[in-house]
C-alpha positions in Angstrom: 10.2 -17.3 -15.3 10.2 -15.1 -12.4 9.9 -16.8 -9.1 8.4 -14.6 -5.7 8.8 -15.0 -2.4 5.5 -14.8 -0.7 5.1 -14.3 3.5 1.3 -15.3 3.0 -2.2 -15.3 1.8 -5.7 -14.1 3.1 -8.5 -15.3 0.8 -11.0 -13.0 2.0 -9.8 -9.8 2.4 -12.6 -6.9 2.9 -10.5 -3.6 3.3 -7.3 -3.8 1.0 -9.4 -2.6 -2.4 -12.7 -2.7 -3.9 -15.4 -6.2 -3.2 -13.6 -9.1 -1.8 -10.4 -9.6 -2.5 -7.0 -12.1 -1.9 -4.6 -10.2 -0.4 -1.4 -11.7 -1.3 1.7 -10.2 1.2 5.1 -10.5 -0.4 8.6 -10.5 1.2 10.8 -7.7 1.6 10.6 -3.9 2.9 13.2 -0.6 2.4 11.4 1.5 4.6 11.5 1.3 8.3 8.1 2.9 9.6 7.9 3.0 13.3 4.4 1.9 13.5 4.9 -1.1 10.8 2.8 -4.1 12.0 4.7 -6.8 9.8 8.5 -6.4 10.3 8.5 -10.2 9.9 8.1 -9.3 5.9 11.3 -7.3 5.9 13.4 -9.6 4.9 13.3 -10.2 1.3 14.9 -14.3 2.1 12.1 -14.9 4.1 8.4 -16.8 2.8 7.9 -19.5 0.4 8.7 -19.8 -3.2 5.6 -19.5 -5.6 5.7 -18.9 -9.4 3.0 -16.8 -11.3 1.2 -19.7 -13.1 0.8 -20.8 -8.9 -0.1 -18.0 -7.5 -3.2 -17.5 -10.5 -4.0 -21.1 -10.5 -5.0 -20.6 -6.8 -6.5 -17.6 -7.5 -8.8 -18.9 -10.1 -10.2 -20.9 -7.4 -11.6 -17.7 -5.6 -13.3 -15.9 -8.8 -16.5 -16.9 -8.0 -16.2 -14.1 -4.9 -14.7 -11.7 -6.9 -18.1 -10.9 -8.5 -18.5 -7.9 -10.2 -15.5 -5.7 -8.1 -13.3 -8.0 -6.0 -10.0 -9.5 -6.7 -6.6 -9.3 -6.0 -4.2 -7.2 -3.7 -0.8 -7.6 -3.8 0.6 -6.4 -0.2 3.8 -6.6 1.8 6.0 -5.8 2.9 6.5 -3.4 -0.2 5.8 -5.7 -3.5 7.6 -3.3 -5.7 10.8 -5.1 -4.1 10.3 -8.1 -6.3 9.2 -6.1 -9.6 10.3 -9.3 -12.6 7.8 -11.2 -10.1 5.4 -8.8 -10.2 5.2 -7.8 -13.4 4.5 -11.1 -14.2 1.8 -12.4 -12.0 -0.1 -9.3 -13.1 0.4 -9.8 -16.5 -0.7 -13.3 -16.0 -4.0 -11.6 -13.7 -5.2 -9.6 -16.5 -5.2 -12.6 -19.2 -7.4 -14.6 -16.9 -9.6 -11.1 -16.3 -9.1 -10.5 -12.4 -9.0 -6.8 -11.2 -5.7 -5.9 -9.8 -4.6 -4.1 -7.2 -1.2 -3.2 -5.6 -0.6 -1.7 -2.3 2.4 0.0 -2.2 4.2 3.1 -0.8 6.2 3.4 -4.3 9.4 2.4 -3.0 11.9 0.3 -5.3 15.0 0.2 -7.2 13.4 -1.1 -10.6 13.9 1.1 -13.7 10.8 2.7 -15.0 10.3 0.7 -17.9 10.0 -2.1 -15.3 7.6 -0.2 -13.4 5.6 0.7 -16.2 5.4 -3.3 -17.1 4.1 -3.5 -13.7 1.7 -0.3 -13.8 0.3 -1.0 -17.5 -1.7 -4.7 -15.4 -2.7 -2.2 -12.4 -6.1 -1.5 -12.3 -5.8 -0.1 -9.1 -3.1 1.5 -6.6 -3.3 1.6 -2.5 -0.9 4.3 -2.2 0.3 4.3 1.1 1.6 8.3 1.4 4.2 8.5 4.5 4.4 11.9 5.2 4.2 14.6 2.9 7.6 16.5 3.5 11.3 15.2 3.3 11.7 15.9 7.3 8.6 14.2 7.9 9.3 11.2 5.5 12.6 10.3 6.9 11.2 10.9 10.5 8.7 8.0 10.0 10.2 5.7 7.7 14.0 5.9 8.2 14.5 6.6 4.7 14.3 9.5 1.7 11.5 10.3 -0.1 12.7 10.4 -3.5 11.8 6.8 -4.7 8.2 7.2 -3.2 7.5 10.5 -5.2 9.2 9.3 -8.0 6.8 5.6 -8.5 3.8 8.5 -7.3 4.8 10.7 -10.8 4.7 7.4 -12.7 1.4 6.1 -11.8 0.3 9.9 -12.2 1.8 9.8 -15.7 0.0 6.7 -16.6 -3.2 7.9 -15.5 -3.7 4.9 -12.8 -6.8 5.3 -10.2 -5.3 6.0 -6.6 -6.8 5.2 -3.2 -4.3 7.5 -0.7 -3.8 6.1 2.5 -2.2 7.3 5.7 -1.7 6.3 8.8 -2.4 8.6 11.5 0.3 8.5 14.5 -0.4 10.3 17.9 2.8 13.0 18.2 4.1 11.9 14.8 1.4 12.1 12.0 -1.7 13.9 13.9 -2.7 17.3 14.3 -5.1 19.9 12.5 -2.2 21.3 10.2 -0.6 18.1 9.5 -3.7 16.9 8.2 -4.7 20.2 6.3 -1.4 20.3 4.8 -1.6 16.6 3.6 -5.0 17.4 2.4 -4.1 20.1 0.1 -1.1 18.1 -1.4 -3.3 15.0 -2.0 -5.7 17.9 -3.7 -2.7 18.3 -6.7 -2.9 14.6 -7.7 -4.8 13.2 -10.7 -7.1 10.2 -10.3 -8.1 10.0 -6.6 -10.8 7.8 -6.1 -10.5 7.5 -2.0 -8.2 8.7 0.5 -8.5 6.6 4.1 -7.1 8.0 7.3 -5.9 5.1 9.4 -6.0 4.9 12.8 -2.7 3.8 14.9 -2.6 0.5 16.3 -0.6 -1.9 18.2 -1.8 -5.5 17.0 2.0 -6.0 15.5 3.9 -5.0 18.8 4.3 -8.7 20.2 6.1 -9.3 17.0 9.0 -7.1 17.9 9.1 -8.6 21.3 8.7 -12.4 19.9 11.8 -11.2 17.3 13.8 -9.2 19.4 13.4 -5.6 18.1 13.2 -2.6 20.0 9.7 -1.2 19.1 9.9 2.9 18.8 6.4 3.5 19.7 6.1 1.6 23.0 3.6 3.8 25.6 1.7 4.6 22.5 -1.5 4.1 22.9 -4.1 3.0 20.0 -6.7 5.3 18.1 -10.0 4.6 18.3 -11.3 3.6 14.8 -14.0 6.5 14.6 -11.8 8.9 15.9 -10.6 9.9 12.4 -13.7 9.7 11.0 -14.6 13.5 10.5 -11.4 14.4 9.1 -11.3 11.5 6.7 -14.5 12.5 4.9 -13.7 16.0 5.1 -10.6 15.2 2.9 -12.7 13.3 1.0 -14.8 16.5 0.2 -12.4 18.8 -0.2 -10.7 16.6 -2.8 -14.0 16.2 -4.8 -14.7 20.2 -4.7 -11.2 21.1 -6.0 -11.2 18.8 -8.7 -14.5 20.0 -9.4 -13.5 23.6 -10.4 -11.0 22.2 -12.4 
C-alpha cells in the first residue's frame, strides 16, 4: 500500500474543478515558477503521512456536497510526484463513485503505464500550461518542457476532458501575441472543456520571506481579477469555433 505525503486539505473548494470540491494539496514540486504561491509544498519530505483508505474515508464524509458535479481535486505542489500514491487513492475514488480531478502541469518521472493507471480514474484534468515555447517554459519554470508535453500527449491519447489554465505574468506571460499565440496552440488540443486566464498575484510572497527565499518577482504588482476577462472568453470562443469546423 502506497503511502502520500499530504501539505493539506480544503473541504470546500469552489474554483479547482466542477461543484464543490476537496482540494487535497500534496508534497513535492520539479518546477520552479517564479510566481508559485506555495514553495512550502516543494519539498517532497514535508506534510503528513496519509494512506488511500484515509484520505477516501474522510472524503466520504463530504459526499453529501458533492451533489451532482463536485468532488475531489488533487493539487500541489505537482501530485504527479507521488504517482503509486496517486494511482491508488483514485482508484479507490472511483469505487466509492466520486468525480476526480487532478491539477497538474504534467510533470513527473513515472513511466507511462503508471500514468495511464493514474489517467484511466481521471475524470477530469486542470492542466496548468506554463508557457507554450521551450524559451518561454524554462524562463518561467526553471525547467524543460519535455515531461509537461509528454503527460499533455498522454491525457490527449486517452481522450481525458482538459480545463487549460495559465497564469498571466506582467513582463513575463502577458501581451496581445503571447496570448494569441497560446490561443491558437490550445486550439490543436482534443477535449477542452475550459481554458482560465489567471491573474498574477502576490498572496504567497510572505512565504518566501517567512522561509528565507529570494522571491523573483518582488516590485510586481498584482492583476486585477477582471482585467483578463475579455481575453479569457475570447479564447474561449475561438476554441469552440475551430473545433467547430472540424
Amino acid at each position: 500500500m502506497a503511502v502520500g505525503r499530504i501539505h493539506s486539505w480544503e473541504s470546500m473548494g469552489l474554483v479547482d474543478g466542477p461543484g464543490i470540491r476537496t482540494v487535497i494539496f500534496l508534497q513535492g514540486c520539479h518546477l520552479r515558477c517564479q510566481y508559485c504561491h506555495n514553495p512550502d509544498t516543494w519539498e517532497l519530505k514535508g506534510g503528513s503521512e496519509q494512506t488511500p483508505e484515509e484520505i477516501v474515508k474522510r472524503l466520504e464524509r463530504f459526499k453529501s456536497y458533492y451533489k451532482n458535479n463536485g468532488g475531489v481535486t488533487f493539487s500541489g505542489g505537482e501530485p504527479l510526484l507521488q504517482p503509486e500514491f496517486l494511482a491508488e487513492t483514485l482508484a479507490l475514488c472511483k469505487a466509492h463513485h466520486i468525480h476526480t480531478c487532478i491539477d497538474t502541469a504534467g510533470v513527473s518521472d513515472a513511466d507511462p503505464d503508471t500514468l495511464r493507471s493514474i489517467l484511466k480514474n481521471t475524470d477530469l484534468i486542470l492542466f496548468d500550461l506554463k508557457d507554450i515555447t521551450p524559451e518561454g517554459y524554462q524562463r518561467v519554470t526553471g525547467r524543460k518542457q519535455d515531461t509537461s508535453l509528454r503527460f499533455l500527449n498522454l491525457a490527449q491519447e486517452m481522450e481525458i476532458p482538459l480545463w487549460i489554465r495559465h497564469v498571466v505574468v506582467p513582463h513575463l506571460t502577458d501581451g496581445e501575441q503571447h496570448l494569441r499565440n497560446l490561443s491558437a496552440f490550445i486550439q490543436t488540443l482534443r477535449n477542452v472543456e475550459r481554458i482560465e486566464l489567471l491573474p498574477y498575484h502576490t498572496l504567497g510572497v510572505e512565504k518566501y520571506h517567512t522561509m528565507g527565499l529570494p522571491y523573483q518577482l518582488e516590485g510586481i504588482k498584482p492583476m486585477e481579477s477582471g482585467q483578463l476577462l475579455h481575453f479569457q472568453e475570447q479564447m474561449n470562443r475561438d476554441y469552440n469555433n475551430a473545433q467547430s469546423t472540424k
